[in-house]
N, C-alpha and C positions, 0 to 999 in steps of 0.2 A: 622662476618656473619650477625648480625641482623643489622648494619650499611649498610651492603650493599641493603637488601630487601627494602628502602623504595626506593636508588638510582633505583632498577630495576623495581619496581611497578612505578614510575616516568616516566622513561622510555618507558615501554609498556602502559601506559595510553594516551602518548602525541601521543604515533603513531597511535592511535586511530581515525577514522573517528568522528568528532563530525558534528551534524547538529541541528541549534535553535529549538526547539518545535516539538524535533523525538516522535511519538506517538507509540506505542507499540499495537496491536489489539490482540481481543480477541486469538486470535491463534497463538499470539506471532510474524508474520510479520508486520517490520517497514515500518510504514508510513511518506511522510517526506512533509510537505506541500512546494508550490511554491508559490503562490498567494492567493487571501481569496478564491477563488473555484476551484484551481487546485491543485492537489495533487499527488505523487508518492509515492505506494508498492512497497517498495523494496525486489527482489525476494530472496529466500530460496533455495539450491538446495533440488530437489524433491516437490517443491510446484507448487499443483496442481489450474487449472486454479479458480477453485472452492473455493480455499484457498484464492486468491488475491481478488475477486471477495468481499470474508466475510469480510476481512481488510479494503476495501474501504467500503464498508458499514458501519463498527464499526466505522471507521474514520468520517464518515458522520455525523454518529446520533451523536456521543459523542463528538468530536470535534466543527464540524459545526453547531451544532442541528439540521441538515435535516432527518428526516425520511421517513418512507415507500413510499410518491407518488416522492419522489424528484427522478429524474432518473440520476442515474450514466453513465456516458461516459467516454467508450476510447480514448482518444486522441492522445496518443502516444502508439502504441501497442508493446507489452515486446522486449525490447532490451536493449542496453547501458542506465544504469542509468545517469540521470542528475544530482540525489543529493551525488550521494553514487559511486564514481569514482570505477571502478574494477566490480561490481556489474550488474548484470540487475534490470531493472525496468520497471513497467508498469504505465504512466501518466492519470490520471482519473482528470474529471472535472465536473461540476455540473452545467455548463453555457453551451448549446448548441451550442451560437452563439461566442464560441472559437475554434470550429472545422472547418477545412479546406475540412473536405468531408460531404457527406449525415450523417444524423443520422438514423441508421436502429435500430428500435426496434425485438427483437427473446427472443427468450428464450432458444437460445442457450448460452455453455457458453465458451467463447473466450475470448481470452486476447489478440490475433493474428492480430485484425482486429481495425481499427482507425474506431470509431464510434459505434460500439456497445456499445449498454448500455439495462442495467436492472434496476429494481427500487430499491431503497434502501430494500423495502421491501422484496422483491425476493433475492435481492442479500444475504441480511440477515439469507436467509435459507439453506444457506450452511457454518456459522458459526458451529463449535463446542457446544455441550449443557454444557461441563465443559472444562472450560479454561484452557490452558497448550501447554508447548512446543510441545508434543505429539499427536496432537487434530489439526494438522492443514494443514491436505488436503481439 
């Protein structure tokens, strides 16, 4: 029996999706960068747009160091993940001049639409105030 648990921990670890420098946010969804200013949240079932939103944010400041005026953009709005096969994903980027359509600033908040963006600041206010798998709509 105990010979067999490392062959099955072996196992289930290899089947594992791995991605270089998967970033974890404050509300527990993965972030997975593309490029030095693009980036993809990988969705959660039941995470609310407001939850992606806080992740690209956390990803921003801690990762990237950009904070509050840096504006976040959708780029790719939530579908099929690029990094994380099987998965949705929402692509966010922090260069304007990588979108293919207008940049509309609101304060709404979408994940639905290619080009909306809020600022790191704003986006930040829909993080959790204590960290946990629990805490992340």
């Amino acid at each position: 029996m105990n010979a067999f648990l490392p062959a099955v921990l072996a196992l289930v670890i290899s089947a594992l999706p791995v991605v270089a420098d998967t970033f974890r946010g404050i509300n527990w969804l993965y972030v997975n960068p593309i490029t030095a200013t693009e980036y993809e949240v990988v969705l959660k079932p039941g995470a609310s747009p407001r939850g992606v939103w806080c992740a690209a944010s956390d990803y921003s400041g801690r990762r990237l160091g950009r904070y509050n005026k840096t504006d976040l953009i959708v780029k790719t709005p939530a579908g099929p993940s690029v990094t994380h096969p099987g998965r949705n994903g929402v692509v966010f980027t922090i260069d304007p001049s990588q979108l293919d359509v207008a940049l509309t600033k609101s304060h709404s908040v979408t994940i639905n639409k290619a080009g909306a963006s809020l600022s790191v600041g704003h986006a930040k206010m829909f993080c959790p105030f204590f960290p946990g798998p629990f805490f992340y709509d």
